[in-house]
C-alpha positions in Angstrom: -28.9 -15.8 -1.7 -27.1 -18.5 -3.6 -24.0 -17.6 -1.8 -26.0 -17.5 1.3 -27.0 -21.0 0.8 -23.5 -22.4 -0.7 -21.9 -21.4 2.5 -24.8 -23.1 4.2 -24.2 -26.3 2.3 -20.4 -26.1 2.8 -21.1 -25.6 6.5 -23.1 -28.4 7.1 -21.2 -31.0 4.8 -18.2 -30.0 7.1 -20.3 -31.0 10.0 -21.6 -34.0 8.8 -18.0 -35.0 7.9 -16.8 -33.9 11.6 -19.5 -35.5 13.1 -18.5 -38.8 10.8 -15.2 -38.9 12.1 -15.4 -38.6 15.6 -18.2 -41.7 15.6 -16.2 -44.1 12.9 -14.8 -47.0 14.7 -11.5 -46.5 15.6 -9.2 -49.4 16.0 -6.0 -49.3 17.8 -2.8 -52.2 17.2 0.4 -52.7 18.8 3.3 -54.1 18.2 5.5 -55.0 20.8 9.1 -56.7 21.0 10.2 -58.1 24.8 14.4 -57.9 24.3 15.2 -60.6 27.3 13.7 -63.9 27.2 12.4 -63.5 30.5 10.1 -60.9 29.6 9.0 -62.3 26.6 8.0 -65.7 28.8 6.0 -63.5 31.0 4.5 -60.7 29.4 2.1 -62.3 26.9 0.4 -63.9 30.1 0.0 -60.9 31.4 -1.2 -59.0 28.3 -3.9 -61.6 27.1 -5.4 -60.5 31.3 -5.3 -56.6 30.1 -7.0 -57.8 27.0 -9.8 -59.6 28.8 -10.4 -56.4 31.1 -10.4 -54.2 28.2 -13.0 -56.2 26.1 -15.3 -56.3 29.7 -15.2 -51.8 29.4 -18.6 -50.8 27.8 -16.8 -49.4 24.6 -14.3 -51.9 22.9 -15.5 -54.6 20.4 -12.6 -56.9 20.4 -9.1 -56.6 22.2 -6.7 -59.7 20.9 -2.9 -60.2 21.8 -0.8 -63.1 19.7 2.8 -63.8 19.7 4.5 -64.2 16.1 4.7 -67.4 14.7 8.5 -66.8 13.9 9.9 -64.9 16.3 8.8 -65.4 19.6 10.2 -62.1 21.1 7.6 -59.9 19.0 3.7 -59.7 19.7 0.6 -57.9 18.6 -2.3 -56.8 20.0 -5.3 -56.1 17.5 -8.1 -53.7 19.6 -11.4 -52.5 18.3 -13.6 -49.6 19.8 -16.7 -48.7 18.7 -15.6 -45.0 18.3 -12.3 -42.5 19.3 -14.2 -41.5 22.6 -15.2 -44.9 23.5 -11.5 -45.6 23.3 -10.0 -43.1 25.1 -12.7 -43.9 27.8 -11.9 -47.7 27.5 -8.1 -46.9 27.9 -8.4 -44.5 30.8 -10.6 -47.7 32.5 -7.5 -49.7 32.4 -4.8 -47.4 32.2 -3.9 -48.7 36.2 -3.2 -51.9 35.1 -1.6 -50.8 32.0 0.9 -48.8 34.0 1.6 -51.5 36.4 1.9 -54.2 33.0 4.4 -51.6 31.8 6.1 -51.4 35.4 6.6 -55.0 35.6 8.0 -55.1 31.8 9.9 -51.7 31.5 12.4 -53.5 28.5 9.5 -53.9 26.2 9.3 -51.5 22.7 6.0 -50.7 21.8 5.1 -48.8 18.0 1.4 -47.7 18.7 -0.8 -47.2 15.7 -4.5 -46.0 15.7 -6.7 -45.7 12.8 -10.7 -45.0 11.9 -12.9 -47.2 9.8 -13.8 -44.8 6.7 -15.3 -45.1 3.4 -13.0 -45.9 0.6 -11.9 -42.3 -0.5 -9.7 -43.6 -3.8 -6.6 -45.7 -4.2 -4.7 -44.4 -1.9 -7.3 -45.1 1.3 -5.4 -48.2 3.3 -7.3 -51.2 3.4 -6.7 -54.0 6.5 -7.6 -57.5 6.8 -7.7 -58.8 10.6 -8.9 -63.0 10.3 -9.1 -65.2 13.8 -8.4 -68.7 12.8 -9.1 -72.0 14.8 -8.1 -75.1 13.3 -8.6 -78.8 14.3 -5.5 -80.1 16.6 -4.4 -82.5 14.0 -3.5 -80.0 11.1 -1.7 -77.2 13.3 1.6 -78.6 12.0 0.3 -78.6 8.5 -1.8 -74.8 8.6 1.4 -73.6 10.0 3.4 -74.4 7.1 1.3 -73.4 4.5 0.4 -69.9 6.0 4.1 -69.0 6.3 4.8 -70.2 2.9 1.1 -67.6 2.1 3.1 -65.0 4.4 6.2 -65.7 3.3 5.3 -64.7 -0.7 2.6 -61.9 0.3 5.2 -59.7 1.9 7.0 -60.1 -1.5 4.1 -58.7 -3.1 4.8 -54.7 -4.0 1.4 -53.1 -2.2 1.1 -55.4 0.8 2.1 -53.0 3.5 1.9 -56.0 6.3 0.9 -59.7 6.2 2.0 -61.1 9.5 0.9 -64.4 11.5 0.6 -64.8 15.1 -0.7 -67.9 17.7 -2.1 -67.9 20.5 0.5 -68.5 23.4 -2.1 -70.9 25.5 -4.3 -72.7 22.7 -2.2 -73.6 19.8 -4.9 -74.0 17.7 -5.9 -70.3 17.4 -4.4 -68.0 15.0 -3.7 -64.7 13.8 -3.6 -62.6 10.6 -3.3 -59.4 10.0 -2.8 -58.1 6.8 -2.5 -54.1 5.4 -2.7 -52.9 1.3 -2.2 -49.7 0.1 -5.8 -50.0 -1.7 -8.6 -52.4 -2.0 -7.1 -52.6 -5.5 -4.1 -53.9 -4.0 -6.0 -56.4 -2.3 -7.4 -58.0 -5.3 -4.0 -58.4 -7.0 -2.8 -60.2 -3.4 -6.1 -62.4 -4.1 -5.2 -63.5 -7.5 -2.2 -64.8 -6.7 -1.8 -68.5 -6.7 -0.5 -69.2 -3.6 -3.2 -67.0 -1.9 -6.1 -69.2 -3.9 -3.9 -72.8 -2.9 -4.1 -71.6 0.9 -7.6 -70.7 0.7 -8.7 -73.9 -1.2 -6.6 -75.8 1.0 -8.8 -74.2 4.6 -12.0 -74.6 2.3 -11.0 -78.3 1.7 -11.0 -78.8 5.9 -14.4 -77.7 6.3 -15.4 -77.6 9.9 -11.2 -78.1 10.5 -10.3 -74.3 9.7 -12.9 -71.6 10.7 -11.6 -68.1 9.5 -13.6 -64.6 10.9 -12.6 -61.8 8.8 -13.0 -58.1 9.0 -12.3 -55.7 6.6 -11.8 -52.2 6.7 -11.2 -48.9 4.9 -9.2 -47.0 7.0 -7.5 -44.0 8.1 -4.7 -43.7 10.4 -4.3 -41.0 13.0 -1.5 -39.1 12.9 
């Protein structure tokens, strides 16, 4: 009977854990490198328009698409969904004008990656940071230096995976950070650091100047 009811248990936790995975919130980024000047002129234009009809299907959170603050030849586009089937369903809505963005662009690169929101497993479970920044007009100059000089010594840092900063193409005032740690306990270390607390005094110090949404995930990417 114990056996009976071990095999039961085992059954079920497998389900619950299936069942778990295919509703975790998947998330889906993309980065993207235009080799002609031309394309790279063009195609953000045309990706933010994909982006807006991807956020309007009934299953994606948040699609985003910045160009990088240092090279402008490289973009990235940050999409949330609330789970793998809502994504696929999202992505077969626009796949049309996907194809015909890919058509129009056929020298782009793109490295896909796709990952699910989890809970932290141990120190080993990836741990991403995606923060949408607007700043005042008269310190884009000044938030601009500072965040490379954060970026610039973060990606120095042993763990951190990826600290990258974008901008928004059309408002200059919006910007983009994505960041990626081996661990939460990676994470921490990056936070201790004193340029990491400078920065963060120094957007605290603004007030109403910088506003910063963060979100912060656990996750696991899909191989």
């Amino acid at each position: 009977m114990k056996k009976i009811l071990f095999v039961l248990y085992s059954l079920m936790a497998a389900t619950a854990a299936l069942w778990a995975e295919d509703n975790a919130k998947r998330i889906k980024i993309t980065d993207i490198t235009a080799p002609k000047t031309a394309d790279a002129n063009g195609y953000l234009d045309a990706r933010v328009a994909l982006s807006s009809l991807m956020e309007a299907t009934k299953g994606c959170v948040m699609s985003v698409a910045y160009q990088n603050l240092s090279d402008g030849s490289k973009f990235f586009v940050y999409e949330e969904f609330v789970d793998a089937a809502a994504q696929k369903a999202s992505q077969s809505e626009v796949a049309k004008f996907e194809n015909e963005l890919m058509s129009k662009f056929p020298n782009l690169k793109q490295t896909f990656a796709f990952m699910d929101v989890v809970e932290q497993e141990n120190d080993k479970t990836d741990f991403i940071i995606a923060v949408e920044i607007k700043v005042d007009a008269s310190i884009i100059e000044d938030f601009k230096a500072r965040t490379k000089y954060l970026r610039d010594n973060s990606n120095n840092e042993r763990n951190t995976l990826v600290y990258e900063l974008y901008q928004d193409k059309s408002d200059a005032t919006k910007f983009f950070l994505f960041e990626r740690y081996q661990s939460r306990d990676n994470h921490k270390y990056h936070a201790s650091q004193k340029y990491f607390n400078d920065w963060a005094k120094y957007c605290k110090d603004m007030g109403a100047k910088v506003v910063r949404n963060a979100k912060k995930y656990d996750v696991s990417f899909i191989k």
